[in-house]
Residue, then its C-alpha position, 0 to 999 in steps of 0.5 A: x653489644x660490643x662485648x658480644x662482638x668481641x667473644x664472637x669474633x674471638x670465638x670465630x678466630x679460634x675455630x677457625x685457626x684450630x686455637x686449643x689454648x683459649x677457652x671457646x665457651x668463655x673466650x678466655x686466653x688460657x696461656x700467656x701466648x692466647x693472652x697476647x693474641x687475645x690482645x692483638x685480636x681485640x684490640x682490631x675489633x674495638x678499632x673497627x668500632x671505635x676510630x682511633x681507639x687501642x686498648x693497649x697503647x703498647x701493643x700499638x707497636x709492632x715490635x712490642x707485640x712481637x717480644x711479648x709474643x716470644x717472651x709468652x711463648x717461652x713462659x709457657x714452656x717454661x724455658x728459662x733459658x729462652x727467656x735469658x736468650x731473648x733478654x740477651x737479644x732484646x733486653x736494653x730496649x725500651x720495647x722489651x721493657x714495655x713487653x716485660x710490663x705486659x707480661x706482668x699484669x696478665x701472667x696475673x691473670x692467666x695463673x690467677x692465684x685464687x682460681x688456679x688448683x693443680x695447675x703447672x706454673x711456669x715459675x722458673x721462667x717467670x723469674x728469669x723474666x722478673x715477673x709474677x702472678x703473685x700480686x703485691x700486698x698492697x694489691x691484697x690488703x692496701x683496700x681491705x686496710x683503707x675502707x674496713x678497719x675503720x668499722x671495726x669489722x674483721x674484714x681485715x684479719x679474714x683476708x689476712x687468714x685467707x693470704x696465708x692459707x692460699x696455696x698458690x701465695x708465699x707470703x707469711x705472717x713476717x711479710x703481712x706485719x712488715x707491711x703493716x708497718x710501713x702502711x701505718x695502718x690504724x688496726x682496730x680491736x678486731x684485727x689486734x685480736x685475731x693477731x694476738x690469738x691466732x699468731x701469738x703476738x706480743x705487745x712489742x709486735x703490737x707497738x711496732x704497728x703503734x697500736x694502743x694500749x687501750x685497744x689492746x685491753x679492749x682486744x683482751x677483754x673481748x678475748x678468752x682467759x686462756x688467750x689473755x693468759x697466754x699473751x702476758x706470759x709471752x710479754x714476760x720475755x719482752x720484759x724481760x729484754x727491755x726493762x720496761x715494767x709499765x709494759x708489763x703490768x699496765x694490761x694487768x689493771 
Protein backbone atom coordinates (compact mmCIF):
# COMPACT_ATOMS: atom_id res chain seq x y z
CA UNK A 1 0.00 0.00 0.00
CA UNK A 2 2.41 2.30 0.82
CA UNK A 3 4.72 1.30 -2.07
CA UNK A 4 1.76 2.47 -4.27
CA UNK A 5 1.72 5.71 -2.35
CA UNK A 6 5.29 6.16 -3.00
CA UNK A 7 5.20 5.57 -7.28
CA UNK A 8 2.22 7.59 -7.27
CA UNK A 9 3.37 10.41 -5.58
CA UNK A 10 6.39 10.16 -7.62
CA UNK A 11 4.82 9.61 -10.75
CA UNK A 12 2.74 12.58 -10.12
CA UNK A 13 5.94 14.85 -9.32
CA UNK A 14 7.35 14.05 -12.52
CA UNK A 15 4.34 14.77 -14.74
CA UNK A 16 3.78 17.17 -12.97
CA UNK A 17 7.53 19.34 -13.01
CA UNK A 18 8.19 18.05 -16.78
CA UNK A 19 10.93 15.13 -15.12
CA UNK A 20 12.61 13.71 -18.05
CA UNK A 21 15.29 11.75 -16.12
CA UNK A 22 12.99 9.23 -14.28
CA UNK A 23 11.73 6.45 -15.46
CA UNK A 24 7.49 7.21 -15.10
CA UNK A 25 6.49 3.61 -15.97
CA UNK A 26 8.75 1.94 -13.08
CA UNK A 27 9.48 5.50 -11.04
CA UNK A 28 13.21 4.78 -11.44
CA UNK A 29 15.92 7.88 -11.07
CA UNK A 30 17.54 7.64 -14.22
CA UNK A 31 20.48 10.01 -13.00
CA UNK A 32 22.12 10.61 -10.12
CA UNK A 33 20.47 14.05 -9.75
CA UNK A 34 16.64 12.17 -10.11
CA UNK A 35 18.45 9.46 -7.45
CA UNK A 36 18.63 12.17 -5.02
CA UNK A 37 15.55 14.00 -5.61
CA UNK A 38 14.02 10.43 -5.65
CA UNK A 39 15.31 10.43 -2.08
CA UNK A 40 14.47 13.98 -0.96
CA UNK A 41 10.63 12.89 -2.35
CA UNK A 42 10.36 9.75 -0.85
CA UNK A 43 11.68 10.57 2.04
CA UNK A 44 8.46 13.34 2.91
CA UNK A 45 5.94 10.54 1.84
CA UNK A 46 7.25 7.94 4.11
CA UNK A 47 7.21 10.93 7.03
CA UNK A 48 3.62 11.88 6.24
CA UNK A 49 3.00 7.94 6.97
CA UNK A 50 5.17 7.48 9.44
CA UNK A 51 5.82 10.27 12.27
CA UNK A 52 9.39 10.58 12.69
CA UNK A 53 10.56 8.17 10.12
CA UNK A 54 13.41 9.35 7.35
CA UNK A 55 14.56 6.98 5.16
CA UNK A 56 18.13 8.40 5.06
CA UNK A 57 19.31 9.94 8.16
CA UNK A 58 21.62 12.17 5.96
CA UNK A 59 19.42 13.59 3.97
CA UNK A 60 17.63 14.85 7.20
CA UNK A 61 20.32 17.61 6.83
CA UNK A 62 19.65 20.30 4.54
CA UNK A 63 22.97 21.16 3.57
CA UNK A 64 23.79 17.47 2.78
CA UNK A 65 21.09 17.48 0.53
CA UNK A 66 22.27 20.36 -1.26
CA UNK A 67 26.10 19.12 -1.80
CA UNK A 68 24.77 15.96 -2.86
CA UNK A 69 22.54 17.52 -5.22
CA UNK A 70 25.26 19.70 -6.74
CA UNK A 71 28.07 16.95 -6.46
CA UNK A 72 25.00 14.57 -8.84
CA UNK A 73 24.50 17.31 -10.99
CA UNK A 74 28.34 17.48 -12.02
CA UNK A 75 28.55 13.70 -11.99
CA UNK A 76 26.10 13.59 -14.48
CA UNK A 77 27.77 16.03 -16.81
CA UNK A 78 30.42 14.25 -16.17
CA UNK A 79 32.69 17.54 -15.40
CA UNK A 80 35.38 16.60 -13.30
CA UNK A 81 36.25 20.04 -12.93
CA UNK A 82 32.83 21.02 -11.11
CA UNK A 83 33.41 18.24 -8.94
CA UNK A 84 37.13 19.53 -7.96
CA UNK A 85 35.41 22.87 -7.84
CA UNK A 86 32.84 21.74 -5.30
CA UNK A 87 35.41 19.87 -2.99
CA UNK A 88 37.41 22.92 -3.21
CA UNK A 89 34.54 24.75 -1.51
CA UNK A 90 32.73 22.10 0.47
CA UNK A 91 35.49 19.32 0.65
CA UNK A 92 36.71 19.73 4.73
CA UNK A 93 33.19 19.31 6.00
CA UNK A 94 31.85 16.59 7.46
CA UNK A 95 28.44 17.07 5.27
CA UNK A 96 30.18 16.82 2.22
CA UNK A 97 31.65 13.42 3.59
CA UNK A 98 28.25 12.12 4.14
CA UNK A 99 27.03 13.80 0.39
CA UNK A 100 30.25 11.58 -0.94
CA UNK A 101 28.97 8.51 0.91
CA UNK A 102 25.62 9.12 -0.65
CA UNK A 103 26.65 9.26 -3.87
CA UNK A 104 28.41 6.10 -3.58
CA UNK A 105 26.01 3.75 -2.99
CA UNK A 106 23.56 4.95 -5.58
CA UNK A 107 25.80 5.91 -8.34
CA UNK A 108 25.73 1.92 -7.94
CA UNK A 109 22.75 1.81 -8.84
CA UNK A 110 22.00 4.43 -11.17
CA UNK A 111 24.92 2.55 -13.61
CA UNK A 112 24.09 -0.60 -12.18
CA UNK A 113 27.08 -2.79 -13.82
CA UNK A 114 24.65 -5.87 -14.59
CA UNK A 115 22.00 -3.65 -16.33
CA UNK A 116 23.62 -0.86 -18.00
CA UNK A 117 24.67 -1.70 -21.93
CA UNK A 118 25.95 0.98 -24.10
CA UNK A 119 25.40 3.51 -21.86
CA UNK A 120 27.90 6.79 -21.30
CA UNK A 121 29.23 6.50 -17.52
CA UNK A 122 30.44 9.34 -16.14
CA UNK A 123 33.72 7.70 -14.87
CA UNK A 124 36.03 10.94 -15.20
CA UNK A 125 33.95 12.71 -12.61
CA UNK A 126 33.13 9.58 -10.45
CA UNK A 127 36.94 9.45 -9.97
CA UNK A 128 37.48 13.08 -9.14
CA UNK A 129 34.95 12.49 -6.42
CA UNK A 130 36.45 9.05 -5.33
CA UNK A 131 33.39 7.12 -6.03
CA UNK A 132 32.13 4.01 -8.11
CA UNK A 133 29.51 2.05 -9.61
CA UNK A 134 31.67 -0.71 -9.43
CA UNK A 135 31.05 -2.83 -6.44
CA UNK A 136 33.70 -4.20 -4.18
CA UNK A 137 34.74 -7.92 -4.57
CA UNK A 138 33.70 -8.64 -1.46
CA UNK A 139 30.21 -7.32 -2.65
CA UNK A 140 30.63 -9.83 -5.53
CA UNK A 141 32.10 -12.93 -4.42
CA UNK A 142 32.27 -12.60 -0.32
CA UNK A 143 28.39 -14.82 -0.30
CA UNK A 144 28.93 -16.79 -3.12
CA UNK A 145 32.41 -18.12 -1.02
CA UNK A 146 30.31 -18.14 2.32
CA UNK A 147 27.34 -20.11 1.68
CA UNK A 148 28.65 -22.30 -1.73
CA UNK A 149 31.88 -23.71 -1.49
CA UNK A 150 30.98 -25.89 1.17
CA UNK A 151 28.38 -28.13 -1.20
CA UNK A 152 30.78 -28.45 -3.69
CA UNK A 153 28.78 -26.68 -6.45
CA UNK A 154 30.37 -24.22 -9.02
CA UNK A 155 28.53 -21.63 -7.92
CA UNK A 156 31.63 -19.99 -7.33
CA UNK A 157 33.90 -20.62 -10.28
CA UNK A 158 30.47 -19.19 -12.24
CA UNK A 159 30.10 -16.02 -10.76
CA UNK A 160 33.94 -15.83 -11.02
CA UNK A 161 33.61 -16.22 -14.97
CA UNK A 162 30.81 -13.96 -14.92
CA UNK A 163 33.06 -11.06 -13.06
CA UNK A 164 35.59 -11.29 -16.00
CA UNK A 165 33.15 -11.42 -18.70
CA UNK A 166 31.23 -8.31 -17.63
CA UNK A 167 32.07 -5.53 -19.79
CA UNK A 168 31.17 -2.86 -17.39
CA UNK A 169 34.00 -4.59 -14.43
CA UNK A 170 37.60 -4.18 -14.65
CA UNK A 171 38.76 -6.84 -12.36
CA UNK A 172 40.84 -9.48 -13.76
CA UNK A 173 41.92 -13.09 -12.85
CA UNK A 174 45.13 -11.16 -10.63
CA UNK A 175 42.73 -9.18 -8.47
CA UNK A 176 39.90 -12.42 -8.03
CA UNK A 177 43.25 -14.61 -6.68
CA UNK A 178 44.70 -11.72 -4.33
CA UNK A 179 41.23 -11.79 -2.89
CA UNK A 180 41.30 -15.21 -2.21
CA UNK A 181 43.98 -14.97 -0.69
CA UNK A 182 43.03 -12.64 1.79
CA UNK A 183 39.52 -14.47 2.47
CA UNK A 184 41.27 -17.68 3.26
CA UNK A 185 38.71 -18.96 1.26
CA UNK A 186 38.42 -23.17 1.77
CA UNK A 187 38.00 -23.71 -2.23
CA UNK A 188 36.38 -26.84 -2.99
CA UNK A 189 37.46 -29.40 -5.92
CA UNK A 190 34.94 -27.58 -8.38
CA UNK A 191 36.20 -24.31 -8.25
CA UNK A 192 40.23 -25.49 -8.00
CA UNK A 193 39.22 -27.29 -11.30
CA UNK A 194 38.01 -24.60 -13.10
CA UNK A 195 40.87 -22.34 -12.02
CA UNK A 196 43.17 -24.90 -13.24
CA UNK A 197 41.57 -25.62 -16.82
CA UNK A 198 40.29 -22.15 -17.59
CA UNK A 199 43.44 -19.99 -15.97
CA UNK A 200 46.12 -22.20 -16.44
CA UNK A 201 46.92 -22.53 -12.51
CA UNK A 202 49.87 -24.01 -10.99
CA UNK A 203 50.41 -25.67 -7.68
CA UNK A 204 52.37 -22.48 -6.37
CA UNK A 205 49.12 -20.37 -7.30
CA UNK A 206 47.08 -23.07 -5.52
CA UNK A 207 49.34 -23.22 -2.46
CA UNK A 208 48.87 -19.50 -2.16
CA UNK A 209 45.15 -19.98 -1.74
CA UNK A 210 46.26 -23.11 0.89
CA UNK A 211 44.30 -25.40 -1.17
CA UNK A 212 45.50 -29.36 -0.85
CA UNK A 213 47.01 -31.23 -2.37
CA UNK A 214 44.45 -34.08 -2.19
CA UNK A 215 42.02 -31.80 -3.61
CA UNK A 216 44.01 -31.08 -6.29
CA UNK A 217 44.39 -34.71 -7.24
CA UNK A 218 40.73 -34.83 -6.51
CA UNK A 219 40.30 -31.95 -9.35
CA UNK A 220 42.73 -33.50 -11.74
CA UNK A 221 41.20 -36.58 -11.57
CA UNK A 222 37.77 -35.16 -12.30
CA UNK A 223 39.57 -33.34 -15.17
CA UNK A 224 40.50 -34.37 -18.67
CA UNK A 225 44.16 -35.77 -19.81
CA UNK A 226 44.99 -33.12 -21.77
CA UNK A 227 44.28 -30.73 -18.86
CA UNK A 228 46.12 -32.89 -16.32
CA UNK A 229 48.77 -33.12 -18.75
CA UNK A 230 48.99 -29.38 -19.34
CA UNK A 231 49.00 -28.52 -15.59
CA UNK A 232 52.18 -30.67 -14.36
CA UNK A 233 54.29 -29.60 -17.19
CA UNK A 234 53.20 -25.74 -16.05
CA UNK A 235 54.68 -27.14 -12.60
CA UNK A 236 57.80 -28.05 -14.11
CA UNK A 237 58.79 -24.16 -14.08
CA UNK A 238 57.57 -24.09 -10.46
CA UNK A 239 60.07 -26.87 -9.80
CA UNK A 240 62.36 -25.74 -11.27
CA UNK A 241 62.35 -22.10 -9.28
CA UNK A 242 61.86 -23.91 -5.84
CA UNK A 243 63.63 -26.82 -5.76
CA UNK A 244 61.16 -28.67 -4.07
CA UNK A 245 60.65 -32.20 -5.81
CA UNK A 246 57.78 -33.54 -3.64
CA UNK A 247 55.62 -30.72 -5.29
CA UNK A 248 56.45 -32.06 -8.32
CA UNK A 249 55.92 -35.88 -8.35
CA UNK A 250 53.27 -36.12 -5.64
CA UNK A 251 50.36 -35.42 -8.09
CA UNK A 252 52.17 -37.92 -10.29
CA UNK A 253 51.12 -40.81 -7.76
Amino acid sequence: MLKGKVEEFLYDFAVSNNETDIDLEFCAPKTLSASVRYMNDIQDVYADSFVGFTTNVELANKKVRQIAQKLAKAIDENSAKNVKDLKAEYGQSSEFAKAQKLLNEKCKTVWNVFEITDEKIPYKAMKALGISNIPSLDFLLGNTIKYFEKDDCKTTSRTIESILNNKNLNYTIVDIHNYLVTKKAKLNFNTVKYLIEKHKYNIKQLQELNVEKSLIKKALKDSTLNNSVKFQIRNLKTFWKSCNISDLIILCK
